[in-house]
N, C-alpha and C positions, 0 to 999 in steps of 0.2 A: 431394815426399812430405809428405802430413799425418803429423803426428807424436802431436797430439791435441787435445784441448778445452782453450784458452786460458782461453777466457770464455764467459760464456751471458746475455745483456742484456736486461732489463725494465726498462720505464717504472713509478715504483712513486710512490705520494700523498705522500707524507711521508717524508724519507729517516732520521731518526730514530726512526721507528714500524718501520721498515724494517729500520734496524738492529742495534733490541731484537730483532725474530722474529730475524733472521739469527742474531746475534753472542749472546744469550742465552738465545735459546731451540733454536735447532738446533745453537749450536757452532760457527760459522764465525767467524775473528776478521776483525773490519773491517781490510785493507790499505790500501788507500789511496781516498782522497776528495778530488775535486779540482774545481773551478768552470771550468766553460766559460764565457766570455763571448763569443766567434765561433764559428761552425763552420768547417768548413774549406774551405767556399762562400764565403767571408769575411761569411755572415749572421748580425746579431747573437742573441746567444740569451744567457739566463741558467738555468744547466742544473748542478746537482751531480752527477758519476758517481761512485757507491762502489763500490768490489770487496770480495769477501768471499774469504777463502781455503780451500781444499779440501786435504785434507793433500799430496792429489798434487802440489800448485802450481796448479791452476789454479783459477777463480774463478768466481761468480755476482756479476754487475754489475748495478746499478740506476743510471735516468738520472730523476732529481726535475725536471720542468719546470713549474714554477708557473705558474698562468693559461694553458698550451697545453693546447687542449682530445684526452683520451686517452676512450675508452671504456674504463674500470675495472669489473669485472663478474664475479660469482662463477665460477669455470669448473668444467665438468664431468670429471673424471678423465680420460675418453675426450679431451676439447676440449683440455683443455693442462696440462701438471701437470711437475714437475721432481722426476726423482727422485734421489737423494744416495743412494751408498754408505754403509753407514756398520756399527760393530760395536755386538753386545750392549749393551754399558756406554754407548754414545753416543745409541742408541734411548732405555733407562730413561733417562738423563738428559733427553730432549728431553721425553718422554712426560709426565714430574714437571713440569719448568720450564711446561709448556705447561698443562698442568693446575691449576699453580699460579697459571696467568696466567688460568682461566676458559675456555681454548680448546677446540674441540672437537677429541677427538682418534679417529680411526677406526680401525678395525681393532685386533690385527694379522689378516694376510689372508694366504694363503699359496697361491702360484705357483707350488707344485712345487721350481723353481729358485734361487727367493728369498721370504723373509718382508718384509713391510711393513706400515710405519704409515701414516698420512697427516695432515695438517694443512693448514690455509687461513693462509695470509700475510695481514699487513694489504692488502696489495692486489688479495685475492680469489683468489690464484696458487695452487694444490694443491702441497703439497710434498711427495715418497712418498720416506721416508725408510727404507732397502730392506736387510738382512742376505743375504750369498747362503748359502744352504744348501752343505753339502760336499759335494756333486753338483753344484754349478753348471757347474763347467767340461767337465766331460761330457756335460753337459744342452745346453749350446752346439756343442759339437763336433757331438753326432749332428744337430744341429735344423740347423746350418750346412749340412749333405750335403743337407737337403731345404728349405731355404728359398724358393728361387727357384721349384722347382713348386709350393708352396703358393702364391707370390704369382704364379704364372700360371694356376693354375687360379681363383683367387678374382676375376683382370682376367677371366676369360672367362665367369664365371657372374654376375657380379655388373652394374646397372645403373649405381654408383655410382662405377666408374671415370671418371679424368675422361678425354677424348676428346686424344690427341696432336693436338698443332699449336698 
């Protein structure tokens, strides 16, 4: 049985740059930070992973590997983006901090189901930092009854499914 999101893992340039956006500017505190020097292939690597905490217990990790080459590259919302629960008072605070650091900060945007902001990490990462509206959970229930024919009528109309096998 999945029980839920433990962790969610990016390669990030700087794990200090890393963990001003984290830890001061969205609000997650740093838990723990640790040096790999083998993997578990027994290949040598020199590698810091930091976790960041989420109130639930679970975390956003970054892995800093110096000199291994990563494509780092601004992403588009759609392309790849992480969005964080989060309440009223946690938005304004990120909104201020991140404003006060010169960041660009978008929105807010609103989903019907949830309200969002959005911000760029130092390493290009969209982070949609999301309120859910007091309809959320209604909003899911009725959309849960018709998910699955929305995503088969869209596999059948569409060129951009990719092809099983």
């Amino acid at each position: 049985m999945i029980r839920g999101l433990h962790h969610m893992a990016f390669r990030c340039r700087n794990s200090e740059e890393t963990r001003a956006f984290y830890e001061d500017v969205v609000g997650l505190p740093l838990a723990t930070a640790f040096e790999i020097q083998t993997t578990k292939t027994g290949r040598p690597a020199r590698v810091l992973h930091s976790f960041y905490e989420l109130a639930d217990g679970s975390f956003v990790a970054f892995f800093e590997e110096p000199g291994e080459p990563f494509d780092f590259k601004g992403q588009r919302d759609f392309d790849l983006h992480l969005a964080l629960e989060a309440d009223a008072a946690g938005v304004e605070r990120a909104v201020a901090a991140a404003k006060a650091r010169g960041l660009e900060v978008r929105g807010p945007s609103d989903h019907d189901f949830i309200r969002s902001i959005y911000l760029r990490d130092p390493n290009g990462y969209v982070v949609e930092l999301t309120i859910k509206e007091p309809d959320h959970d209604a909003f899911i229930t009725r959309e849960r009854a018709r998910a699955h024919a929305v995503l088969a009528n869209w596999t059948q109309t569409t060129t951009s499914a990719v092809p099983a096998g």
